[in-house]
C-alpha positions as CSV (number, residue, x, y, z in Angstrom):
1,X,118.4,118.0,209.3
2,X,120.2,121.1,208.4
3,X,123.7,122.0,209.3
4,X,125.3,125.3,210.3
5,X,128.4,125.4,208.8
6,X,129.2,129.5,209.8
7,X,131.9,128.8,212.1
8,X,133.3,125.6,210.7
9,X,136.6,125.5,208.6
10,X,136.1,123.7,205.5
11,X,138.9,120.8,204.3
12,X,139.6,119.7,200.8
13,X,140.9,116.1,200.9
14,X,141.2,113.5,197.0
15,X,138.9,110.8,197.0
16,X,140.7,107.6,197.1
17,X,139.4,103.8,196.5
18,X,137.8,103.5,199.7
19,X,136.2,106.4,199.8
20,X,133.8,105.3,196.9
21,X,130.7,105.7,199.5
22,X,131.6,109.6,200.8
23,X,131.6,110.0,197.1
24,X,128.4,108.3,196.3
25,X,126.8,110.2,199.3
26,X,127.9,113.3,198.1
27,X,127.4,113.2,194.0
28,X,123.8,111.8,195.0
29,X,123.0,114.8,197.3
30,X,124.6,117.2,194.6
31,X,122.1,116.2,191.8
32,X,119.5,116.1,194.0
33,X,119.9,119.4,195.3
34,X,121.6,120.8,191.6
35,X,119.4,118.8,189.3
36,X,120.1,121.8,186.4
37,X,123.6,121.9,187.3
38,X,124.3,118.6,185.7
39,X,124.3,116.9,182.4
40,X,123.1,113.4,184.6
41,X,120.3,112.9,186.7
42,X,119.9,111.8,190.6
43,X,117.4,109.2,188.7
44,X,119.8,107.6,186.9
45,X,122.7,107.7,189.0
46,X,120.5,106.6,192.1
47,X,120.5,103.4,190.3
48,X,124.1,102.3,190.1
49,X,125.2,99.4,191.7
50,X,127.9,99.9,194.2
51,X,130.5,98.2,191.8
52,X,130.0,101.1,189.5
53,X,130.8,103.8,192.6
54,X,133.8,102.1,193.1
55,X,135.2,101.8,189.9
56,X,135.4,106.0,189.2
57,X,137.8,106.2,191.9
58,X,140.0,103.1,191.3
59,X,143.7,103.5,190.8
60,X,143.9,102.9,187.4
61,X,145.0,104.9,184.6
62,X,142.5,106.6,184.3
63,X,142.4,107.7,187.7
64,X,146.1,109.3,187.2
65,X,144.6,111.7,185.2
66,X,141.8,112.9,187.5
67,X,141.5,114.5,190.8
68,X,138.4,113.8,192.8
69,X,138.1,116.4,195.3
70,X,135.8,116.2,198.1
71,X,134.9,119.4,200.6
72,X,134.5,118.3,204.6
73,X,132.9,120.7,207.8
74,X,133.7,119.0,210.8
75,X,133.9,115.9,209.1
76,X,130.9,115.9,207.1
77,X,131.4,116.1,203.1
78,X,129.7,119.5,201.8
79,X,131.1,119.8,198.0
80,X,132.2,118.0,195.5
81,X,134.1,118.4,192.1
82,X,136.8,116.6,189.7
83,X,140.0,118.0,187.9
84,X,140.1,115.0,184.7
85,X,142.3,115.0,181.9
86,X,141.0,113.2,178.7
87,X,143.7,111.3,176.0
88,X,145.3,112.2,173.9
89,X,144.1,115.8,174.7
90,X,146.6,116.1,178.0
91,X,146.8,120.0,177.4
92,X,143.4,120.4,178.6
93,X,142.0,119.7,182.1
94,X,138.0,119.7,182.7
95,X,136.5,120.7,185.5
96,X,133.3,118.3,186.6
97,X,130.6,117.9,189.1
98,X,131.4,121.1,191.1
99,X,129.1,121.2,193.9
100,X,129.1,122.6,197.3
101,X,125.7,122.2,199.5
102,X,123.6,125.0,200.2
103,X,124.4,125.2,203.9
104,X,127.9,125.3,203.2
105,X,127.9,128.1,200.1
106,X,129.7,131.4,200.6
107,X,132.6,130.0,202.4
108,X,135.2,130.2,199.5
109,X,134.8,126.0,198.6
110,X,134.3,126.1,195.4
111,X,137.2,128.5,194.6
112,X,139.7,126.5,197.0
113,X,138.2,123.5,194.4
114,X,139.1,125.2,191.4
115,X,142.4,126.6,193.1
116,X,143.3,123.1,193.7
117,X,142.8,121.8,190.0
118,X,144.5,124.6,188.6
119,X,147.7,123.6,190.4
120,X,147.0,120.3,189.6
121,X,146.5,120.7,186.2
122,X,149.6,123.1,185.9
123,X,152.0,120.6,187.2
124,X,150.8,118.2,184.8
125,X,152.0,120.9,181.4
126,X,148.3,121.6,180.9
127,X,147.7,124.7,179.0
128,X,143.9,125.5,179.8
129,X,141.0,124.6,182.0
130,X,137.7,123.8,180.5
131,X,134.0,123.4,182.0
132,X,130.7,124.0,181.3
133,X,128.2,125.6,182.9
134,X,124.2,125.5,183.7
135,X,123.6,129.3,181.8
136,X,121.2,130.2,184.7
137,X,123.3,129.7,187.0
138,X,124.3,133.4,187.8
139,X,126.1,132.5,191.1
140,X,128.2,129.7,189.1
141,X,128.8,132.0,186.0
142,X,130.1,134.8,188.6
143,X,132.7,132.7,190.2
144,X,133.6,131.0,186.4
145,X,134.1,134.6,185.4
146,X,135.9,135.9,188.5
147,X,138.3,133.1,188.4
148,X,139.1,133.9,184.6
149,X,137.1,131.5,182.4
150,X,135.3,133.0,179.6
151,X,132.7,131.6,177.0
152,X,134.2,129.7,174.4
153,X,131.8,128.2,171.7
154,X,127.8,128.0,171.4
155,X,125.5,127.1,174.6
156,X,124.4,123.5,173.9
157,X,121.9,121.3,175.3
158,X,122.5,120.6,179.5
159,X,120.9,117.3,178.5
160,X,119.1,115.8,175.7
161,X,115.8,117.7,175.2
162,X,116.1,119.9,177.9
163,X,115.4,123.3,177.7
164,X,118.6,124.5,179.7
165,X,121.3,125.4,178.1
166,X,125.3,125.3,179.4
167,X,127.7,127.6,178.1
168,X,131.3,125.9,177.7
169,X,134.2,127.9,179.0
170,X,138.2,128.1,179.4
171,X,140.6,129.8,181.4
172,X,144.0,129.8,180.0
173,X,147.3,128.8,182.5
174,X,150.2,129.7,182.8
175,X,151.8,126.9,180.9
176,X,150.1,128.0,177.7
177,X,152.6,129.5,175.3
């Protein structure tokens, strides 16, 4: 069943612990619908036990250096993506799994998502943002570009063997010197 989301107000809430099902839900529908918008598969990931679901949004330390966003309409989750910080390389923040359904596209999600982790990743000293994405992807590359990432290094692979290629990219903040 499709939704209408045209007069709904969207919501951007952080996953926490025991939320590990909305998020399942919602990375499952994203490679499904996205499948060349990811570097995993809905095959694979399909296949995790719940234990596994649970433990990316657990409180540990890891999870102090990520952000997992979720989008709602009227309660029901529409987009997806995470702000995550890798050690020792705490200058840069990444930007993964950005997703928003089809139904829901158009409504300004995905740049309230990136909006989001860049003050995140600003109050935590980082100096850039960093992503990659799917090079066909026109609609994704436009909103990369409009929010100020540009290319930085080759395209590579999307996944072992596959013919896609994504392009890496960066947007500098404001805490860069």
């Amino acid at each position: 069943m499709q939704q209408d989301y045209g007069m709904s107000e969207f919501r951007i809430g952080t996953l926490c612990p025991e939320d590990w099902a909305t998020y399942k839900l919602t990375r499952l529908a994203s490679l499904a619908d996205s499948p060349d918008s990811f570097g995993s598969t809905y095959e694979r990931e399909a296949l995790f036990p719940d234990s596994e679901w649970q433990s990316r949004l657990e409180t540990t330390e890891r999870a102090k250096n990520a952000l997992p966003l979720v989008a709602e309409c009227d309660g029901i989750p529409v987009g997806l993506s995470w702000g995550l910080i890798h050690e020792p390389e705490s200058n840069v923040a990444h930007v993964y799994q950005m997703w928003v359904s089809p139904e829901a596209r158009g409504k300004g999600i995905a740049k309230s998502f990136l909006d989001r982790i860049t003050a995140w990743a600003e109050a935590r000293g980082c100096e850039s943002l960093a992503l990659s994405v799917t090079t066909v992807n026109d609609a994704a590359v436009s909103l990369y570009c409009s929010a100020g990432f540009v290319p930085s290094g080759e395209a590579e692979e999307l996944r072992k063997g596959a013919a896609l290629r994504t392009q890496p990219m960066v947007r500098v903040l404001r805490n860069a010197a």
